[in-house]
Wavefront OBJ file of the C-alpha trace (Angstrom):
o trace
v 74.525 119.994 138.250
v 70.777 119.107 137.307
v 69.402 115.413 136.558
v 66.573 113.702 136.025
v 65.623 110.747 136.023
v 64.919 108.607 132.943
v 61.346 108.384 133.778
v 61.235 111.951 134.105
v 62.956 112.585 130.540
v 60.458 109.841 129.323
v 63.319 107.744 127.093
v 64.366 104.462 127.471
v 67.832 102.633 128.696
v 69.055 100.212 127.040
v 69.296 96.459 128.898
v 71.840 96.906 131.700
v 75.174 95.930 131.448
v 77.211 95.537 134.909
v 74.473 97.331 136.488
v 74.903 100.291 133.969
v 72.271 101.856 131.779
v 72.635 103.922 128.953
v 70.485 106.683 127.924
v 69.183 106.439 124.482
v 68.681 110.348 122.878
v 67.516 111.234 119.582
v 70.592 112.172 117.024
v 71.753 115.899 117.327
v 70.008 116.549 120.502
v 72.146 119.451 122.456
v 73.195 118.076 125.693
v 75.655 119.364 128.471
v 77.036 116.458 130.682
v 79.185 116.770 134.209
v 82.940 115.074 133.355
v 81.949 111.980 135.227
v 80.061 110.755 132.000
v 81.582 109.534 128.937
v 79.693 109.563 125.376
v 78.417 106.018 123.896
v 76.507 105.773 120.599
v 74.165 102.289 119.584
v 71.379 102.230 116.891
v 71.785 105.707 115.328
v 71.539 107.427 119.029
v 74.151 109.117 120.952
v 73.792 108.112 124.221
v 75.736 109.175 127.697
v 77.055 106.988 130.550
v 77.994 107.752 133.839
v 81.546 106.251 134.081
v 81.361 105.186 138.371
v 78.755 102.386 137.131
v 76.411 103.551 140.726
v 73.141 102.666 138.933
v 70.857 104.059 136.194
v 71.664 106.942 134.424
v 70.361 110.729 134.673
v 70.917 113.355 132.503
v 70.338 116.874 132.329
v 66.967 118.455 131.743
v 66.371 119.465 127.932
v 68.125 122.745 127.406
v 65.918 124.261 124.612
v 67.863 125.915 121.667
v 71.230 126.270 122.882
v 74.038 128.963 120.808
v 76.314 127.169 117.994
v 79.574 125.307 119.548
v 79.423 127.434 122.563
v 79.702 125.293 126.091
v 77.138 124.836 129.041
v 73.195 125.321 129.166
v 71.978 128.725 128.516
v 68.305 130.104 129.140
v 67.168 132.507 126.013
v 66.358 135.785 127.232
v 65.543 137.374 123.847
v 65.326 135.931 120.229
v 63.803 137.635 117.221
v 63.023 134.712 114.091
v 61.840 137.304 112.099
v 58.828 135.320 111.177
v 56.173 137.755 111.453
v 56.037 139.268 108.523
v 56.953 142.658 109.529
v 59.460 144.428 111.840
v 58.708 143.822 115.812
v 58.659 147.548 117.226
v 58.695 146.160 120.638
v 62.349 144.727 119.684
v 64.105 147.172 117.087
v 64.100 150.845 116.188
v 65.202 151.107 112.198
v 67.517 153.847 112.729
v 70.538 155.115 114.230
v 68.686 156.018 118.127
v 66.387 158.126 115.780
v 62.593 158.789 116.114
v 59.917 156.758 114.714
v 60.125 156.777 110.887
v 63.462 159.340 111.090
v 66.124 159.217 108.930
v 69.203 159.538 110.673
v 73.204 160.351 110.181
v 75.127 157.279 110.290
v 77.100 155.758 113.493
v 81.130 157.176 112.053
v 80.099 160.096 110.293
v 83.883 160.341 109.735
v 83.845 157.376 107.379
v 80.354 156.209 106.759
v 79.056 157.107 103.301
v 75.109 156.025 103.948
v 72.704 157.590 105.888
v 70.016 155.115 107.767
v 66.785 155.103 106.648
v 64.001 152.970 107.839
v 62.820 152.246 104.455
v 66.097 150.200 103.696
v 64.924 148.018 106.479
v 62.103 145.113 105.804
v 60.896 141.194 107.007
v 60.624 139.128 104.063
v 61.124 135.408 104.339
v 61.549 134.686 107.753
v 64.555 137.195 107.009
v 65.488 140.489 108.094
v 66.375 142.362 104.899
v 68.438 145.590 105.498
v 69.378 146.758 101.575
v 71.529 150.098 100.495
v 71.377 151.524 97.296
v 72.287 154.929 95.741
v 69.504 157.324 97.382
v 71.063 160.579 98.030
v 69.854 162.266 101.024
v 70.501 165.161 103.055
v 70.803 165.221 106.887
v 72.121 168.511 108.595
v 73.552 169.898 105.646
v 75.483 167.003 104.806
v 74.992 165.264 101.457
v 74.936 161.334 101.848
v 75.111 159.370 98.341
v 73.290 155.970 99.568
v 70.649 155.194 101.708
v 70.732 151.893 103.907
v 69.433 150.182 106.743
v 69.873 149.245 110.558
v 67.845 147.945 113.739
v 69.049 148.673 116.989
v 67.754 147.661 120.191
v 68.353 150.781 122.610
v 65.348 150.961 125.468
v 63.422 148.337 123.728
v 66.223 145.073 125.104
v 69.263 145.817 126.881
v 71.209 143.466 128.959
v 74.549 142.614 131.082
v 76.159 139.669 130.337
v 75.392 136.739 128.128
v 75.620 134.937 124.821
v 74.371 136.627 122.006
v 74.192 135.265 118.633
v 73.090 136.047 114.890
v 72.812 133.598 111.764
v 74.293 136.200 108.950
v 74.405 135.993 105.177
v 76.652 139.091 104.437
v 77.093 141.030 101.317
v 79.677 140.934 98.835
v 81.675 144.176 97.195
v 83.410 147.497 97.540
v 82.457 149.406 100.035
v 80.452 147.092 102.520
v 80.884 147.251 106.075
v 78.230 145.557 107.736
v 78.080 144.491 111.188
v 76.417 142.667 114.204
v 77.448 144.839 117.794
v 76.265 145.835 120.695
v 77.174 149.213 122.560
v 76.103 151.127 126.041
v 74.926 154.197 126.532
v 78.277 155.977 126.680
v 81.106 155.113 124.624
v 83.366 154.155 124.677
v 83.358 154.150 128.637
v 80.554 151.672 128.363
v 81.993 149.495 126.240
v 81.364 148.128 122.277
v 81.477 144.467 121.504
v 81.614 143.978 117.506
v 80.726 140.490 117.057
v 81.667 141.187 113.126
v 82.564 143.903 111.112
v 83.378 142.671 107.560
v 84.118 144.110 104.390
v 82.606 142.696 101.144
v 84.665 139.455 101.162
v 84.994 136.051 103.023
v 88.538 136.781 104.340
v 87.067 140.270 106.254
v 85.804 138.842 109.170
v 86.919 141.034 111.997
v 86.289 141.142 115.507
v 87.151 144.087 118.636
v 85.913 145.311 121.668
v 86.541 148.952 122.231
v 86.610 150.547 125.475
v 88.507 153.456 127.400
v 91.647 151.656 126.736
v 91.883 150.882 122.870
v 90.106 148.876 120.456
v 91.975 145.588 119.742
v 90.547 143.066 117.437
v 91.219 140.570 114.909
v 90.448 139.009 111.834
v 89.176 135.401 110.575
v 88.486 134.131 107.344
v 84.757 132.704 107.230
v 84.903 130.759 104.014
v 81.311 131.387 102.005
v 80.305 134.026 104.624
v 79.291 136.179 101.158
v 77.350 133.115 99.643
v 75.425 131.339 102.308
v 74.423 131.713 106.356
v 76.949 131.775 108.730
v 76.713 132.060 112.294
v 78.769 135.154 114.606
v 78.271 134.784 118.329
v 80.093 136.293 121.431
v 80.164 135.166 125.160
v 80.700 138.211 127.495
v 81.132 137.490 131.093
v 82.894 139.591 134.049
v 86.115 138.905 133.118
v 86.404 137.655 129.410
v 84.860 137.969 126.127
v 84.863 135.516 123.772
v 83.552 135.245 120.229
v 82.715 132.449 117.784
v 81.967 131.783 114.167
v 80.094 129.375 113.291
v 80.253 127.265 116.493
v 84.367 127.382 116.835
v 85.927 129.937 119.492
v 88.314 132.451 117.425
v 89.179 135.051 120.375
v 89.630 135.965 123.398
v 89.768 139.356 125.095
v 90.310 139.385 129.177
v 90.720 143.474 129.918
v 88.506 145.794 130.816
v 85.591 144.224 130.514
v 82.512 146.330 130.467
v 79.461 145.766 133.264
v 76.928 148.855 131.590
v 74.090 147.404 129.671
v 74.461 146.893 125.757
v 71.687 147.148 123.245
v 71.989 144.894 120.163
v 73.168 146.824 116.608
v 72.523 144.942 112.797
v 73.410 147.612 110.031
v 74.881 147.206 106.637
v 77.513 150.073 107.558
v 79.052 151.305 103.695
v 82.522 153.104 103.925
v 83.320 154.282 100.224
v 81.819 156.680 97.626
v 82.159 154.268 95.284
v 80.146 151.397 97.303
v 79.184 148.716 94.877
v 75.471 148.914 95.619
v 72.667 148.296 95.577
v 73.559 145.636 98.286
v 71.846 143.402 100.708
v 72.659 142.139 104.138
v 70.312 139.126 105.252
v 69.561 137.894 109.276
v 67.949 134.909 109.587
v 67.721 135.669 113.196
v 69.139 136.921 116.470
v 69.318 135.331 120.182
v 70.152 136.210 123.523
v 70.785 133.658 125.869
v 71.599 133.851 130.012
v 72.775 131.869 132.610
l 1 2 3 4 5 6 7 8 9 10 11 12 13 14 15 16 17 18 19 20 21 22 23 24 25 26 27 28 29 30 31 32 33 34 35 36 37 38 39 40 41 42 43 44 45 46 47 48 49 50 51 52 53 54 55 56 57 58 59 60 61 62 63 64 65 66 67 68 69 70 71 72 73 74 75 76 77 78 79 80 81 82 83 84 85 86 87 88 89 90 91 92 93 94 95 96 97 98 99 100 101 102 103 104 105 106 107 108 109 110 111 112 113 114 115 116 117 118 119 120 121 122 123 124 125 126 127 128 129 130 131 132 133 134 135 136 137 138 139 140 141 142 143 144 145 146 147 148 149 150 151 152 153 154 155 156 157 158 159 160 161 162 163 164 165 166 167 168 169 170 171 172 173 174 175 176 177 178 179 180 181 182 183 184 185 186 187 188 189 190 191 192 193 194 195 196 197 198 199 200 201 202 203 204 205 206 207 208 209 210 211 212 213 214 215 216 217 218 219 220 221 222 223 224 225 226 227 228 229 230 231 232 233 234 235 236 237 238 239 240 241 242 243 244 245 246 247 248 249 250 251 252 253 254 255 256 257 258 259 260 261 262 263 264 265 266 267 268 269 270 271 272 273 274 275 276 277 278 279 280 281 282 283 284 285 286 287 288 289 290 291
């Protein structure tokens, strides 16, 4: 595991003790530690110390912004803050794998009622805003009764393996199915991940991972996940996935585990003709970490 030194990290031990020293680091900063250290806390500081009492302590380097609850130090390969003002076109494409400015046909057109259309997509806020409302339009001969929006990250960021995490204020109502995912190229032999699909209430949490051999899932209860920000997040590695809202693990998932490249998915999906719009889904922003 990495160390430094304490004159490296530049903060101060406190007077040894037994030949120990005790490393002194600002409350709340995210730290990863090897088992051999225990956690100590003196003057408002939470501080670590190395339980063979061999000499001054080292810990590791500063991590940077690490994912919610999820253990060991990650590198961020991709975040988007949303703090521009406007939609990043070298991240996201505002349709459903659409051309610039298209309106396209939504992902199930088996039980989607909205079509996607970049105009339901804007940055406001620091926010990503994706809205649907009742905007008939016609795509293929097919009559959609709402309009809404979606940003997908297909040939702009794609990536195998990792952490990936969103900070989600979800809408409330009939009819809502939004969702955070990622997906390959070729489904479902490549694989889906849905971080969360929910459905217009706080006990609609769901979670699968489709693939050639089924789509299992599950379902959590995110209290205030229609009033407030939560956070979704899953780990995917070579041989498990495993998700977690807001910083606490709630499944695992150990078969078939894809290794094609995903591309990131936020839409507010809506499933019902009688969708309780107009309707709002908020992202306060989305990461992608590494190891």
């Amino acid at each position: 595991m990495s160390t430094v030194t304490l004159k490296q990290v530049g903060l101060k031990p406190l007077p040894q003790t037994g030949g120990t020293n005790v490393v002194l680091l600002p409350a709340g900063t995210p730290v990863v530690v090897d088992p051999t250290w225990v956690q100590v806390s003196a003057l408002g500081h939470t501080g670590w110390l190395h339980s063979a009492d061999t000499g001054p302590a080292v810990i590791p380097p500063p991590a940077g912004v690490q994912p919610v609850g999820v253990p060991g130090v990650w590198g961020l390969k991709f975040e988007d803050e949303f703090n521009t003002g406007l939609l990043d076109p070298t991240k996201w494409t505002p349709n459903w794998l659409g051309g610039p400015g298209q309106v396209t046909p939504p992902v199930n057109s088996t039980y989607e009622t909205a079509c996607y259309d970049p105009a339901q997509v804007m940055v406001s806020n620091s926010m990503l805003i994706l809205t649907a409302t009742a905007k008939p339009q016609t795509i293929n001969g097919k009559v959609y009764p709402f309009s809404s929006g979606m940003v997908q990250s297909s040939g702009k960021f794609n990536f195998t393996y990792g952490c990936f995490e969103a900070r989600i204020w979800l809408p409330a109502g009939a009819g809502m199915w939004p969702a955070f995912w990622t997906d390959g190229q070729t489904w479902p032999q490549d694989g889906e991940i849905d971080v969360l699909e929910a459905s217009g209430t706080d006990a609609s949490c769901s979670y699968h991972y489709h693939y050639p051999g089924g789509g299992p899932g599950g379902n959590s209860t995110v209290v205030g996940s229609t009033a407030g920000w939560h956070t979704y997040a899953a780990v995917w590695e070579p041989w498990v996935i495993t998700w977690y809202y807001d910083g606490k693990p709630v499944w695992q998932y150990t078969t078939g585990i894809t290794s094609s490249p995903q591309y990131l998915i936020l839409n507010l999906g809506l499933d019902s003709a009688q969708s309780a719009v107009p309707a709002t889904m908020r992202v306060d922003y989305v990461r992608v970490w590494q190891h």
